[in-house]
N, C-alpha and C positions, 0 to 999 in steps of 0.2 A: 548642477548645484553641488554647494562642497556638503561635507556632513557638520554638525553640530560639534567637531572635536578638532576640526582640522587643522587649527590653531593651535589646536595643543601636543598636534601626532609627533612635531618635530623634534628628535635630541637635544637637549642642550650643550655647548661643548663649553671648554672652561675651566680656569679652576677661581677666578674670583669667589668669593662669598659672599652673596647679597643677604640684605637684611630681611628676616620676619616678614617685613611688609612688606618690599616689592615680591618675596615669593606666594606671599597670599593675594595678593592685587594682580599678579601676575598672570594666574589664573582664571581669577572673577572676571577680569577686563575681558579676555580673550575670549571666556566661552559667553559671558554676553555679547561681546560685538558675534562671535557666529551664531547664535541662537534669536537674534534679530535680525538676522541677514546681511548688516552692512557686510563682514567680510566678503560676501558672495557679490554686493552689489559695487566695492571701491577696487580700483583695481590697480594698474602701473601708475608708474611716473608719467605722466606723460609731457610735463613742460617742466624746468627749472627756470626762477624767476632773478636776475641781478639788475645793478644798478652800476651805473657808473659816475662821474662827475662830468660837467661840462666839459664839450669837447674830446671827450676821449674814446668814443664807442666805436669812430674809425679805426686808431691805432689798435683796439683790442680785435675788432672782428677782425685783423689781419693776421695779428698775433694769435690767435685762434685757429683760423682757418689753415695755418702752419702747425701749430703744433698738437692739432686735431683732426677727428674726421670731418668736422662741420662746417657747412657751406652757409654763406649769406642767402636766404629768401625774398623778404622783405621790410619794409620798413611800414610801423603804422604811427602816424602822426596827429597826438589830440594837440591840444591849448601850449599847455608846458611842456610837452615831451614826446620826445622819439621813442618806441619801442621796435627795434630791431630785433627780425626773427631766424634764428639760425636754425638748420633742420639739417640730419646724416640721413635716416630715412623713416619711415612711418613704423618703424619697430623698434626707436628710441629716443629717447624723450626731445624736444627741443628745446633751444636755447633762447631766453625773451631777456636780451639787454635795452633794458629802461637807462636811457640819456635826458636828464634834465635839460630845457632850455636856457635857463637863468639860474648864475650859483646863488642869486639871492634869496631863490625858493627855498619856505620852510616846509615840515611835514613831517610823520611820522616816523619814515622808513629814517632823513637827517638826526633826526631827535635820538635815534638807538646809538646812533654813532658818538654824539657829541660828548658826551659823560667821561669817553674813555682818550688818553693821550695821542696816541696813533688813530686809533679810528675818525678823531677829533680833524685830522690833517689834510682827509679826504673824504667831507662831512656825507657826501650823494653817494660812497661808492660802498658797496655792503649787497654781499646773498641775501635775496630778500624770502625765498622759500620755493618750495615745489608744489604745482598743476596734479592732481593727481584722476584721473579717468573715471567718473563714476557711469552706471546704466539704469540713474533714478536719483538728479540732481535734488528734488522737489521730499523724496524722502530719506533721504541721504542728511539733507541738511537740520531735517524737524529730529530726526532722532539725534541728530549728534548735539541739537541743540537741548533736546532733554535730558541728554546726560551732562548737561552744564558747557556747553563749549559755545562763545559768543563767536558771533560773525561782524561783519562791517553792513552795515545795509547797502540796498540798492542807491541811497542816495550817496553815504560815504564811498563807493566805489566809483560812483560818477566822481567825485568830488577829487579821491584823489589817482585817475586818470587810468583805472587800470580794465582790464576785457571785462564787459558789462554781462559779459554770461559766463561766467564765473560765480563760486560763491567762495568768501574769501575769510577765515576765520583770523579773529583778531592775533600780534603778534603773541608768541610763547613767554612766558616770563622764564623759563627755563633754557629755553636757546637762541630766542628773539627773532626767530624764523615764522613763517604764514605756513599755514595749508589750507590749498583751495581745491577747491571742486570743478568739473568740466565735465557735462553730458556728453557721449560723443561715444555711437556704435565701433567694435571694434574695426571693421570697416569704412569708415564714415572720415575724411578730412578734417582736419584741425584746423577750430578757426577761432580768431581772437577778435573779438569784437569789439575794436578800438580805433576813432579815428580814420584819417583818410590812409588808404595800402597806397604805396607806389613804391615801387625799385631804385633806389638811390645808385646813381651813379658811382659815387665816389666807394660806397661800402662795397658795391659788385667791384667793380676796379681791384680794391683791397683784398677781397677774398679770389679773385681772380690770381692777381698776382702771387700770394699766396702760394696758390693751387698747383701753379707752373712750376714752383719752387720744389715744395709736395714732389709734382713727377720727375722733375732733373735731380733731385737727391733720393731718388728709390725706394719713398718712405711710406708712399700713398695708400698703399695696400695693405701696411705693419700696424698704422695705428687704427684702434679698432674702440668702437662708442664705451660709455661712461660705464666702468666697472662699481666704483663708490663714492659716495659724499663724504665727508667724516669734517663731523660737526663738536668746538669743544664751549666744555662749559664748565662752569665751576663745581669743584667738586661736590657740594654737599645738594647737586643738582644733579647728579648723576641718574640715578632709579629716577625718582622723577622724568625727567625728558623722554628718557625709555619709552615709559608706561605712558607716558602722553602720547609718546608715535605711534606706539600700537592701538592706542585707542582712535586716532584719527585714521589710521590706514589699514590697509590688510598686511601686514607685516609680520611675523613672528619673532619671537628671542631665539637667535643662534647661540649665543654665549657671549661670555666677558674672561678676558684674560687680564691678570697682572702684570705691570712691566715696570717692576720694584728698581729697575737700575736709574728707570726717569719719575719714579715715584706717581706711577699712572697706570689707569687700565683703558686698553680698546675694547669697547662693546659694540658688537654688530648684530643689526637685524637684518631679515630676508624677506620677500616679498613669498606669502605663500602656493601665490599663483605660477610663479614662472619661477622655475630653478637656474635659471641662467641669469646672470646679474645685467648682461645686456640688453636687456628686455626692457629690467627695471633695476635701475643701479639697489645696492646695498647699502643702507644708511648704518654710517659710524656714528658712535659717539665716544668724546676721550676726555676723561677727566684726573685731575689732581686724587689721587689717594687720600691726600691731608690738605688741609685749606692754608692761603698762605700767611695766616699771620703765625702758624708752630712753627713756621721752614726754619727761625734762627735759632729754633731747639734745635732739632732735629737735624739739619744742615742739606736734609734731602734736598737734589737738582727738583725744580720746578716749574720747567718750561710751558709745561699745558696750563698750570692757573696763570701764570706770567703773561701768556698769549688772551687770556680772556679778561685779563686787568688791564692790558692794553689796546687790546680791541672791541672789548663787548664780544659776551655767548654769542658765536657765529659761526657761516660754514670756514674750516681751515683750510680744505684742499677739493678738489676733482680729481680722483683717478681716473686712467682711459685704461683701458689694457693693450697691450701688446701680444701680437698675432707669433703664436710658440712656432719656433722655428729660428736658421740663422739663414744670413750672406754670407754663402764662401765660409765659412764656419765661423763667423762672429755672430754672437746670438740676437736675435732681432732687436732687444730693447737697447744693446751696448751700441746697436748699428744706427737706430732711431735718434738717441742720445746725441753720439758724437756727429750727427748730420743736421740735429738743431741747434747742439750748439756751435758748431760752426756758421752756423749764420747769426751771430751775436746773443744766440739767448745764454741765459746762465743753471747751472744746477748749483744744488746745495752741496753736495757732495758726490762723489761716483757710486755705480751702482752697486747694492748690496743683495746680498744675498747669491746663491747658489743654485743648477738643474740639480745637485744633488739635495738640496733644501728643501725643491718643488718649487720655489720660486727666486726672483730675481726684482728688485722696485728700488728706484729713484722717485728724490722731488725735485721740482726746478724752481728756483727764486719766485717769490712773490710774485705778481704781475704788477707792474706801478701804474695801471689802470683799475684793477679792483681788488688788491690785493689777497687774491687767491693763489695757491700754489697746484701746479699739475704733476701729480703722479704718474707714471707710468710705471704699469707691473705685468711684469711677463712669468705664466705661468708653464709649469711642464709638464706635460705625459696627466693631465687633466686635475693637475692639484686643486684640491676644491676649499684653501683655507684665503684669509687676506694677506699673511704677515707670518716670520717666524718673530720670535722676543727679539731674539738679536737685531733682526732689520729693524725693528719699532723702535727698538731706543737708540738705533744708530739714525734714524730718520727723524726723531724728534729732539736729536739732541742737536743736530744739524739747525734745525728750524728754529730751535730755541739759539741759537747763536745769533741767528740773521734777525731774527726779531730784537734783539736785545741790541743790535748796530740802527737800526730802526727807526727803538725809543729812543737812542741819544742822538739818532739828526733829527726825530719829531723835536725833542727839547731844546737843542741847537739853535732850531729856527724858531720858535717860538719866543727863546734868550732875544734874540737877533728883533725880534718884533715890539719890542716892549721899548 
């Protein structure tokens, strides 16, 4: 059992300055949730949940199984939809891409989407949130329901097709993300209980070929499970979302840094159970400084509200980490890089950062199946931060470029439609 302060033993690193209230909420949350024992009873990630659009969940589980460690399992099939299950192995989290059968399904997860220009273009495709492990589903849920946090019933979860043992709390109005629940010893198999299981031909194919790919380009062994999430949202949602993840998880506040050159700050939490991010990734959160209706005072770049006015509060990226070390002295992330992009995929720009920095991270373009972007960050001689300033605003100024080529073919074709 942890102690009643465990939550609170950790440094905070940083130099943002949060408000009055999230430093006294900060507090209150954390030593109630360990003082009622959820932190003791919620534990890792243990499944991340997306979605994709008709037809597309083959071309990504291939696109995946390439430019990750994760393999195709299986497929489970209700009424309207495939949920395909990816897994690296029983000590990180898996992957459940939700494929609609008909784009003329409506639904809640649709309905997040449609509001925003871009997100509007690929109405099914959107992170829809993270599985997280509990050892006391039954009391897990009544206290978190006492402290105000609604769920979907057993009936709404039949209804809209997701694992029936699960419990699944309604979307965030600060990130538009789920968190659910899953009993499951930490020995005990992972199981989703949805529809008929069978192994699809065509997805094993996919991630088959993949795989082969993976071994004749020397890469199989470099790239290594989900280091972080990092999820944006409008700025004056910032503390807010925080103090909500901590309250639904066992999580701690690492710190918040500023990154004044993109008029934003990265805040990261850590799981307090496992200090290795592999276990259970690290949840970002990145928001605007200033909201975007001052930016024509101010003239501040505004890439991270930019992205959340065109996509809806969502996850932006998955980082994977890359395994420290080089080939022949090119260092593993420059080696992984130029080995996927030579099989047609794209980056946003080359890799930044430095071993003399502690670290080295690229993003690679969107995925034009769910439009997430993958990270790869390779650290050195055990550097234990996410980012230096410099790489964060050369990585989000990157991102904000490609977004904003984007919005004008979302608007393009939409011209085109009318």
């Amino acid at each position: 059992m942890i102690n009643t302060s465990a939550s609170l033993s950790f440094p905070v690193q940083g130099d943002k300055v949060n408000s009055p209230f999230f430093n006294e909420y900060l507090l209150k949350l954390l030593a109630e949730r360990d003082s009622l024992g959820l932190s003791d009873m919620i534990h890792e990630i243990d499944a991340m949940l997306l979605a994709v659009d008709p037809g597309k969940a083959i071309e990504y589980i291939e696109e995946l199984c390439l430019m990750s460690p994760y393999n195709y399992l299986v497929t489970l099939e209700s009424e309207s939809h495939w949920t395909h299950v990816l897994r690296i192995d029983m000590n990180s989290p898996d992957l459940l891409i939700r494929e609609v059968k008909d784009d003329n399904i409506k639904g809640i997860f649709r309905s997040l989407n449609e509001a925003f220009p871009i997100g509007s273009s690929k109405p099914h495709s959107r992170y829809i949130g993270e599985i997280l492990r509990v050892s006391n589903l039954h009391e897990v849920v009544a206290l978190q329901q006492h402290r105000g946090f609604r769920f979907f019933s057993p009936d709404d979860v039949r209804k809209l097709e997701l694992p029936g043992n699960i419990a699944i709390i309604k979307p965030s109005p600060y990130t538009h993300n789920i968190v659910a629940y899953l009993e499951r010893e930490p020995d005990a198999r992972r199981i989703y209980t949805l529809g008929v299981s069978s192994i699809r031909s065509d997805a094993k194919l996919a991630c088959e070929l993949a795989k082969q790919q993976q071994l004749a380009l020397g890469i199989a062994e470099l790239i290594l499970p989900v280091d972080h999430l990092a999820t944006r949202i409008y700025s004056q949602n910032r503390e807010m979302a925080i103090l909500e993840w901590l309250s639904l998880s066992s999580y701690y506040y690492w710190g918040s840094f500023d990154i004044l050159d993109q008029n934003s700050s990265t805040n990261v939490t850590k799981s307090i159970h496992y200090s290795d991010e592999l276990r259970s990734p690290a949840k970002v959160f990145t928001a605007n400084n200033t909201p975007y209706f001052v930016n024509h005072f101010t003239l501040h770049p505004s890439p991270t509200e930019n992205f959340v006015r065109n996509y809806g509060p969502r996850l932006h990226h998955m980082a994977l980490a890359v395994k420290d070390g080089d080939q022949q002295g090119v260092e593993n992330i420059e080696f992984v890089v130029d080995a996927i992009r030579g099989q047609g995929k794209s980056f946003l720009l080359d890799v930044v950062g430095s071993k003399d920095e502690g670290l080295k991270q690229i993003f690679s373009s969107a995925s034009e199946h769910s439009s997430l972007i993958i990270e790869y960050v390779q650290r050195f001689g055990g550097f234990q931060g996410f980012f230096t300033k410099d790489n964060v605003a050369q990585l989000t100024h990157a991102a904000g470029v490609e977004e904003a080529l984007l919005l004008m073919q979302s608007e393009a074709q939409k011209a085109m439609q009318l």
